[in-house]
LOVO-231829 format. One record per residue (C-alpha): residue in three letters; x, y, z. Coordinates in pm, whole numbers, plus 50000, padded with zeros to 5 digits. Example, Ala and Ser with C-alpha at 12.3 -4.5 7.8 and 13.67 -1.06 7.14 Angstrom:
2
ALA512304955050780 SER513674989450714 
This chain:
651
UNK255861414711625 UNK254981386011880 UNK257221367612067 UNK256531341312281 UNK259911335112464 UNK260341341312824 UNK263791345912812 UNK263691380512562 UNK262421411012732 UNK262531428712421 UNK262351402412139 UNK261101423511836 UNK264041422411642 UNK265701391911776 UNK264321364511956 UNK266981346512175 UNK265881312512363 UNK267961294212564 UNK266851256212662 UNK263431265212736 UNK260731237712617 UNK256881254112694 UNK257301285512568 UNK259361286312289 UNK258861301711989 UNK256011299511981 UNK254451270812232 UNK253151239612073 UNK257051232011943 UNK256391252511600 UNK257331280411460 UNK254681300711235 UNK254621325511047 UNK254221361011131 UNK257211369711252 UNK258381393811048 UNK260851414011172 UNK262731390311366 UNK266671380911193 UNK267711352011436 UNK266781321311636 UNK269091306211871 UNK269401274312071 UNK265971263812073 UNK265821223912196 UNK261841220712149 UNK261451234611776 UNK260511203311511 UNK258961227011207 UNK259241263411093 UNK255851265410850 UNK255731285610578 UNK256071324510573 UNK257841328210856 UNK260981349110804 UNK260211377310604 UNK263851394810656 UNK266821379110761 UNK267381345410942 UNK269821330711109 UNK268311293611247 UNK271361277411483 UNK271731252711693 UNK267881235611670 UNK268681199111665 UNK265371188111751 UNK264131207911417 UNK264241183311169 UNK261751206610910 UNK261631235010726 UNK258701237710535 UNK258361249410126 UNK258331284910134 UNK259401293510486 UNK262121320210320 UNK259421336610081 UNK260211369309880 UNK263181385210063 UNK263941414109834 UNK266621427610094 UNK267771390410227 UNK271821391910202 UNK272961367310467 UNK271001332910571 UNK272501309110764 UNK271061270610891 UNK273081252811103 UNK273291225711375 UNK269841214711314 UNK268381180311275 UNK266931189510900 UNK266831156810658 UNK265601174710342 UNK267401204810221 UNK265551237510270 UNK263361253509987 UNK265861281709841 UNK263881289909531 UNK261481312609629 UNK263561339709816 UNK264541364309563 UNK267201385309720 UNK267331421709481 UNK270231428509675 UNK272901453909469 UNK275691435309238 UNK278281448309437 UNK276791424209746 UNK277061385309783 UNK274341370709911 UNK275591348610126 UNK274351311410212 UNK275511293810499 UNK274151257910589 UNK276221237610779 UNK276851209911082 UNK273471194910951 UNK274881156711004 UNK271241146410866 UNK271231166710555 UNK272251136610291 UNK271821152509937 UNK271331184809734 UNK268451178509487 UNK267911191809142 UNK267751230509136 UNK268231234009469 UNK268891274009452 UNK266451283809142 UNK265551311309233 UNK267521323509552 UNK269191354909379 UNK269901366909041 UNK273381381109224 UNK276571362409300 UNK276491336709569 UNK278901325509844 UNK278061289309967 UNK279781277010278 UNK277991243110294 UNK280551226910516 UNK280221198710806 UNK277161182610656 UNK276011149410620 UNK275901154910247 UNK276771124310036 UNK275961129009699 UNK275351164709482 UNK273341157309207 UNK273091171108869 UNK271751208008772 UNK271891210209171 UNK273601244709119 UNK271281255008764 UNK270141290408798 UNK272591305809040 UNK275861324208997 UNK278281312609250 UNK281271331409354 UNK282661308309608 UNK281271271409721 UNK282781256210029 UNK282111217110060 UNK284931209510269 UNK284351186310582 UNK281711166510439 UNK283851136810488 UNK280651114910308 UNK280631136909967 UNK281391109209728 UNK280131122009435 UNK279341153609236 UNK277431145008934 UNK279051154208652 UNK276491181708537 UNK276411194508895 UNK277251227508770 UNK274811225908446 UNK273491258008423 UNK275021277308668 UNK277851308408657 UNK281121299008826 UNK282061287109101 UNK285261310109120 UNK286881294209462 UNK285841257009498 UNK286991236909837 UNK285901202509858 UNK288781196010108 UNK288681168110371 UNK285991150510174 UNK285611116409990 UNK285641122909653 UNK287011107209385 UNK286351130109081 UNK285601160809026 UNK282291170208757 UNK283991177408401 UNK281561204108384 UNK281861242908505 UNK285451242308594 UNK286611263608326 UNK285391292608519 UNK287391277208869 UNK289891302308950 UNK290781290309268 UNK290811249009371 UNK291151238809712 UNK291571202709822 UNK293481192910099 UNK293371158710244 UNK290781150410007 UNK292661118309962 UNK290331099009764 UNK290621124009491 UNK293761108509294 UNK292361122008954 UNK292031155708830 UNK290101163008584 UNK291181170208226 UNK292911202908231 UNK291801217807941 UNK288811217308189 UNK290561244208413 UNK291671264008194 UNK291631296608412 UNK293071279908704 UNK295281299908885 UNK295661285809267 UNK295151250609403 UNK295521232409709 UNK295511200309690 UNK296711164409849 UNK299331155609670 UNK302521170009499 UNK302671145909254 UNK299171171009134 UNK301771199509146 UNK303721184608899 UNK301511179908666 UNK299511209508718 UNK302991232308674 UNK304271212508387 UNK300871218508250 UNK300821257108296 UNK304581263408127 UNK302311249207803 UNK299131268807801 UNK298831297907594 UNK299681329007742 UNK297331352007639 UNK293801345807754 UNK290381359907724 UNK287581370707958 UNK285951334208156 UNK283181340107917 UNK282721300307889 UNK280041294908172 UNK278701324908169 UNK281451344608414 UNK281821375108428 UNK284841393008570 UNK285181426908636 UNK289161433908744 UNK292571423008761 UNK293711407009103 UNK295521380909178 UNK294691378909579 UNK292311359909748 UNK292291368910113 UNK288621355610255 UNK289551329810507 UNK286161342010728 UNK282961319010626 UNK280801332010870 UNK281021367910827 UNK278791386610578 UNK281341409710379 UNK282621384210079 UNK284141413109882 UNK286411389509592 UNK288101407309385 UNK288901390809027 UNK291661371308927 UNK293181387608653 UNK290661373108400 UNK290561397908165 UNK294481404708161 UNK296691396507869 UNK299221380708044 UNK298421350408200 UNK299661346108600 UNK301861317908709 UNK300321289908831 UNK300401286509245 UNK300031250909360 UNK300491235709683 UNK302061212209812 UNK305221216309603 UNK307871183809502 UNK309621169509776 UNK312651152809823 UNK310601121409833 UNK308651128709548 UNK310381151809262 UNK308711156908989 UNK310261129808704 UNK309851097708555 UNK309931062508774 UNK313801059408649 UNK314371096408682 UNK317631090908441 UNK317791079408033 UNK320211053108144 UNK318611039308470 UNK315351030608212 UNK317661010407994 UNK319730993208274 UNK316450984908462 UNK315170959808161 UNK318320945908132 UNK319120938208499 UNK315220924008562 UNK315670903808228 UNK318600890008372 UNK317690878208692 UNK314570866008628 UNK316280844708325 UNK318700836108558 UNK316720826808806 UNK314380808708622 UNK317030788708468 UNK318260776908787 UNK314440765808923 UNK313780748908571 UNK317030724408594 UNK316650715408961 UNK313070709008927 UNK313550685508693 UNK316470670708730 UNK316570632608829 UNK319210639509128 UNK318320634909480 UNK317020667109629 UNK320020673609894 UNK320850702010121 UNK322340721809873 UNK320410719609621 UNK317310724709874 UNK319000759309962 UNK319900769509613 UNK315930763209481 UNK314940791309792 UNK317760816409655 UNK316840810609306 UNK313400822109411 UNK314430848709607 UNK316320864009377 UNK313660857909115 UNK311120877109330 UNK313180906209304 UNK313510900408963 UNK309760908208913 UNK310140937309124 UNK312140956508850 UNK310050940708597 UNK307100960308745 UNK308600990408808 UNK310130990108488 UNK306920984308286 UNK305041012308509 UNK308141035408382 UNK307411026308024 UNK303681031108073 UNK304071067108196 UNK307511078208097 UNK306861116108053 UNK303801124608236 UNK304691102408559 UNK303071128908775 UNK299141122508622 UNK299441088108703 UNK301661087709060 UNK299011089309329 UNK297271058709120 UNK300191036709143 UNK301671045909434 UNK298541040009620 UNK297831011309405 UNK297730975509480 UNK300540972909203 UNK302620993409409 UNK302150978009729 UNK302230942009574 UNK306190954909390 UNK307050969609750 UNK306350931109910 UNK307890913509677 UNK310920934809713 UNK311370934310070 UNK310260896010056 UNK312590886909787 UNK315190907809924 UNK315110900510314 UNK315030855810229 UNK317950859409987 UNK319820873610243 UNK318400850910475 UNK319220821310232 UNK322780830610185 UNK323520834910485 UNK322260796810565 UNK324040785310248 UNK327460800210407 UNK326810783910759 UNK326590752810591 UNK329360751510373 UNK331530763710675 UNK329660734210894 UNK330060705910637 UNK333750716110556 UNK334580719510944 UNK332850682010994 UNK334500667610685 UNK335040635310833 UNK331970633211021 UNK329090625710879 UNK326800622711122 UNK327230661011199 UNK326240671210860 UNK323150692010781 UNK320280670310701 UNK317310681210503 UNK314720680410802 UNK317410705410973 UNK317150726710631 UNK313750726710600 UNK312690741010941 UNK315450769010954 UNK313860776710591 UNK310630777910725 UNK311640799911002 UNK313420823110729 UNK310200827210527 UNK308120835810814 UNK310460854210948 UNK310690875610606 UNK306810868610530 UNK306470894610863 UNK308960918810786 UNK307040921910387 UNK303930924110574 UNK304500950810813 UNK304570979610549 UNK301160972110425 UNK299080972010805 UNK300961005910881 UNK304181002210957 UNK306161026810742 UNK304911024110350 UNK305441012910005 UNK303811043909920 UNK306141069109953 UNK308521067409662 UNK308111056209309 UNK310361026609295 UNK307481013809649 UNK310171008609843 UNK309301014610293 UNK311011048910314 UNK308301062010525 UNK310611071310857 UNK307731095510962 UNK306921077711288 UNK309221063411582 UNK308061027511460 UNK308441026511108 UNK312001045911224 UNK312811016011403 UNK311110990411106 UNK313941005210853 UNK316631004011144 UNK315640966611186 UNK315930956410829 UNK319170973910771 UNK320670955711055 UNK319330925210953 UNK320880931510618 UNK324030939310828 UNK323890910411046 UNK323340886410743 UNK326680901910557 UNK328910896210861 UNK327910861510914 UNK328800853410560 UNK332100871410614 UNK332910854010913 UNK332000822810779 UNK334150825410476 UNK337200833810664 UNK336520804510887 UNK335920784210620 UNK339210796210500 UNK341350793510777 UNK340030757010809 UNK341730743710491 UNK344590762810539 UNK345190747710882 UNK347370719010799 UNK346350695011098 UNK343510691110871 UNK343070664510625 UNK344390674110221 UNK340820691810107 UNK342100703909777 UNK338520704809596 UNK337920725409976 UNK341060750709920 UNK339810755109576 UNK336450765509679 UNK337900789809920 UNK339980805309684 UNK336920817909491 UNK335430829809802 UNK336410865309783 UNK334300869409437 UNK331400865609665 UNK332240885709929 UNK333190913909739 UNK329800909709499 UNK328070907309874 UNK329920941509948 UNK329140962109657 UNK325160951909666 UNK325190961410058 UNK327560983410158 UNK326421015209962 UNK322521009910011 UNK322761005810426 UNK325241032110455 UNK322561054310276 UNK319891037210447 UNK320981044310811 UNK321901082010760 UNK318331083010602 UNK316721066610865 UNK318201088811133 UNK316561118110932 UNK320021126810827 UNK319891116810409 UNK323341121210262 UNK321571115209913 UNK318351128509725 UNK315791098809591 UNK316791111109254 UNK320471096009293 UNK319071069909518 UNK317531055809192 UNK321081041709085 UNK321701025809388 UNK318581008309394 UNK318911001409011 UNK322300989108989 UNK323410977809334 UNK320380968309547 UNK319720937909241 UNK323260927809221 UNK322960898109414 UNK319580887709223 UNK321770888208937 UNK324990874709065 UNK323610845609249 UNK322080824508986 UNK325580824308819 UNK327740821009086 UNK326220794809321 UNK324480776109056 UNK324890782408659 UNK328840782208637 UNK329270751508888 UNK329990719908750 UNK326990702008906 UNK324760724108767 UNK326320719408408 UNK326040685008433 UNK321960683408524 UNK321490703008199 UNK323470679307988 UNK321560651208161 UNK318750671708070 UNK319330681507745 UNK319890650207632 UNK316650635007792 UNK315300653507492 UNK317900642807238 UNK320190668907255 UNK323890669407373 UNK324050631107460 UNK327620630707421 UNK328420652707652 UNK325730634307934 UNK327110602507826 UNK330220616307930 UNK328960631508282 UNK327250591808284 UNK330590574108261 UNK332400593708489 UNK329890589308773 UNK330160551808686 UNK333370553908673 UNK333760574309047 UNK331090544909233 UNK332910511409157 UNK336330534609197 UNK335000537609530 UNK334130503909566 UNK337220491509498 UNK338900513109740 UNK336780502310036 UNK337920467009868 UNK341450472909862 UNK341190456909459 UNK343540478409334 UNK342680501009026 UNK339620498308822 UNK339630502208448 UNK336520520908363 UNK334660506708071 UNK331310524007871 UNK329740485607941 UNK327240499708137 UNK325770536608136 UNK322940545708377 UNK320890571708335 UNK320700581708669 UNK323340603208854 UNK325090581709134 UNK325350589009485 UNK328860591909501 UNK329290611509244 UNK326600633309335 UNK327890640009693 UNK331000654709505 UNK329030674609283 UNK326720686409587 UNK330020701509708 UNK330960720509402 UNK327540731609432 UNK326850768709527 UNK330440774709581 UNK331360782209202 
């Protein structure tokens, strides 16, 4: 019963020093053995070793950070040890556990508290042989502990082990638990790992792990089969954890795998306190015949419900043939101006960056659609992989990309129909392809950023299923999905305007005759209207959601973004390209290159032929040419191309 503190008048049962450094317990910066009576040690600064023997009761060692050792043996038969407790200390090597043997009664938990060590790294093999033949409660939070390695736990029976707030626990071997009874409650909450050990989770009643993000996995759960509360991360968990239960068997036996044995039927678990000493749990209905439901948190969301990627039978059908279509489509186009042997012109310049635009999102449904395929019925086990994928994040850019420059395109394809029709008869006003190329350039950085944005923070594509930025948690990413609506907006009122301009400018009859002009305005309104229906229904959706108002649940927002949000991907190859005359005419040419169709480019060869010295012998004033088939050149001529240019991405 010596005590060498200065500070504690009457010291024999505890010893309390506060910041003293020469006469601490005892001088010399040790602690020896000897003191056997005494149950706690408190802020000591000058403390580097406790030697063996020393505590031959009950210890509580706090706030020591200059102790940075605790010698083999220091907690030495305890017989009537129920509560030790290490904490804030500078310790590098985890204490010596297996020599204590607590005796106390069943009806106690010993309990084990080690925690705020920042230094403590790793639990070694059989860590706690030895420590108690009775049921444990480990709170072994706010460590430095990185790694748990195997048969760490053999020998002990564990009622509840708390890991949380070791934010460098990466792993837990996977026979962690070899050996051991339980654990019942398991938190490994705000921590880093990514799996949990296969082994001794049959006996888990109780899982808690929240904002353990890095865990995206659970384990096989015919591994928790007595599971009956979780916590966890992610809904998505819920799901399949729920849709899971409604299939087990409902009667069950005793947790006799592991070793566990249960005593009573409960279903509460009320201990929130980890540094108190009474850790009375009572059982979780092991031994009862009928099996309790399931509690899991956090449930489904609107954002995340628990289905499929497609969520309806017929969206997973429309999606294949919609991304077949466009990227076909799409292709098509790219193919036949890429190898055609016309001069690259302003229109056709513009229609090779829609093409790819549209083809963009093409690949977009391809990927979702294949992911669908891939994990159509049990969606949920594989969510918080491919939403927080690279797959998802790369199908989130490309639609957004894709999405934002064939807008951007269109909308520069309008402006200069509208500009070359209103200069008709000057052509030094015209568009040239310099001009084209740097307001292209401008576009694609311009929707390069606005891609970007989602994957350095700025909203994310990891929200929804179909990876699409509906992340309006923050004012910024708020005001990220207000700026692409508008943009969206913006883009559709400049292509109206410009087509009623574009209009009123043939009609006007102080104008020149422009009947190839009034034709192409006459079609307008078929691409006005397939503008309208792709972007009227999504940003009318889009703004009420962004306001936190939604009008519509993600389930039903599936068919939007299924059959609306691709119609222009779709429409666009067909209507600015495939179904124009021009285009027809570079696939005969093509075609025919290969020794197919010849008649028909023979035909498209005469005409142009035909349309050059016609022109000639206007500007002559010959009178009228008689074509002839003398002379057929392979090679599209100018004149005849500037008409077809004008057809061109008009219809």
């Amino acid at each position: 019963r010596v005590c060498m503190c200065v500070c504690a008048y009457a010291c024999v049962w505890e010893c309390v020093c506060l910041l003293k450094r020469t006469t601490d317990i005892p001088c010399f910066e040790y602690i020896v053995k000897g003191l056997a009576e005494i149950k706690c040690v408190l802020y000591v600064r000058c403390v580097l070793y406790v030697t063996s023997y020393t505590f031959l009761f009950r210890s509580f060692i706090k706030n020591i950070r200059s102790l940075v050792h605790i010698a083999r043996r220091t907690f030495n038969n305890l017989p009537k040890l129920r509560y030790l407790s290490i904490s804030n200390t500078g310790i590098t090597v985890f204490p010596d556990m297996t020599s204590i043997h607590s005796l106390e009664p069943w009806n106690q938990n010993f309990v084990l508290d080690i925690c705020d060590n920042l230094y403590l790294l790793s639990i070694p093999v059989n860590a706690f042989v030895g420590m108690t033949t009775e049921y444990t409660a480990m709170n072994l939070f706010n460590n430095g502990i990185r790694e748990i390695q195997d048969y760490a736990f053999n020998g002990t029976k564990i009622n509840k082990l708390v890991l949380k707030n070791n934010r460098n626990l990466q792993v837990i071997h996977r026979e962690a638990f070899k050996g051991a009874v339980g654990p019942r409650i398991l938190d490994v909450s705000s921590t880093a790992i990514e799996t949990l050990p296969s082994h001794g989770l049959n006996s888990v009643v109780e899982l808690v792990a929240r904002t353990a993000y890095g865990l995206k996995r659970l384990p096989p759960f015919r591994d928790l089969g007595n599971l009956q509360k979780a916590h966890l991360t992610y809904n998505s968990h819920c799901c399949a954890l729920l849709t899971w239960d409604t299939h087990r068997d409902s009667p069950i036996n005793a947790a006799q795998h592991n070793g566990f044995r249960p005593t009573y039927c409960d279903d509460n678990v009320e201990d929130e306190s980890y540094g108190g000493v009474d850790f009375q749990y009572p059982e979780l209905g092991l031994n009862c015949q009928t099996r309790p439901t399931l509690q899991c948190t956090p449930e489904a969301d609107a954002f995340n419900p628990c289905e499929d990627i497609a969520g309806f039978s017929f969206l997973r059908v429309a999606i294949w043939f919609i991304n077949i279509l466009a990227i076909i489509g799409n292709l098509t186009v790219l193919l036949i101006f890429f190898t055609s042997r016309c001069k690259l012109t302003v229109p056709r310049f513009l229609m090779c960056h829609l093409a790819f635009a549209d083809f963009c999102i093409g690949v977009y449904l391809l990927m979702i659609a294949a992911v669908d395929l891939h994990t159509r019925g049990h969606y949920s086990e594989h969510a918080i992989d491919w939403q927080t994928g690279a797959g998802c994040s790369a199908a989130g850019f490309l639609s957004v990309f894709g999405g934002e420059l064939s807008v951007y395109t269109l909308s520069t394809i309008t402006l200069e129909r509208w500009h070359t029709i209103t200069h008709a008869l000057q052509l030094e006003k015209r568009l040239g392809l310099a001009q084209a190329a740097v307001i292209m350039a401008g576009g694609w950085l311009i929707c390069l950023g606005m891609a970007m944005l989602p994957l350095v923070g700025v909203s994310s594509y990891s929200r929804v299923s179909m990876c699409l930025p509906m992340d309006v948690k923050t004012p910024l990413a708020q005001a990220f999905i207000l700026l692409l609506l508008l943009f969206n907006v913006g883009a559709f009122l400049v292509v109206c305007v410009c087509y009623v301009l574009i209009y009123l400018a043939v009609r006007n009859p102080q104008f020149p005759s422009r009947s190839a002009d009034a034709k192409i305005a006459k079609r307008m309104a078929v691409l006005i209207f397939t503008d309208l229906i792709c972007m009227a229904p999504i940003s009318f959706f889009a703004i009420s959601a962004a306001f936190k108002v939604p009008l519509i649940t993600v389930t039903n927002s599936k068919i939007l973004l299924v059959l609306f949000f691709p119609i222009n991907s779709c429409a666009n190859p067909f209507l600015y390209a495939i179904f124009t005359k021009a285009f027809r005419k570079d696939v005969y040419l093509l075609l025919s290159n290969m020794g197919c169709c010849e008649n028909k480019a023979n035909m498209y060869r005469m005409k142009a032929y035909c349309s050059e010295n016609l022109v000639k012998s206007s500007s002559g004033n010959k009178g009228t040419l008689i074509c002839t088939t003398l002379r057929m050149d392979p090679t599209p001529l100018q004149s005849q191309q500037t008409k077809d240019d004008r057809d061109l991405g008009t219809i």
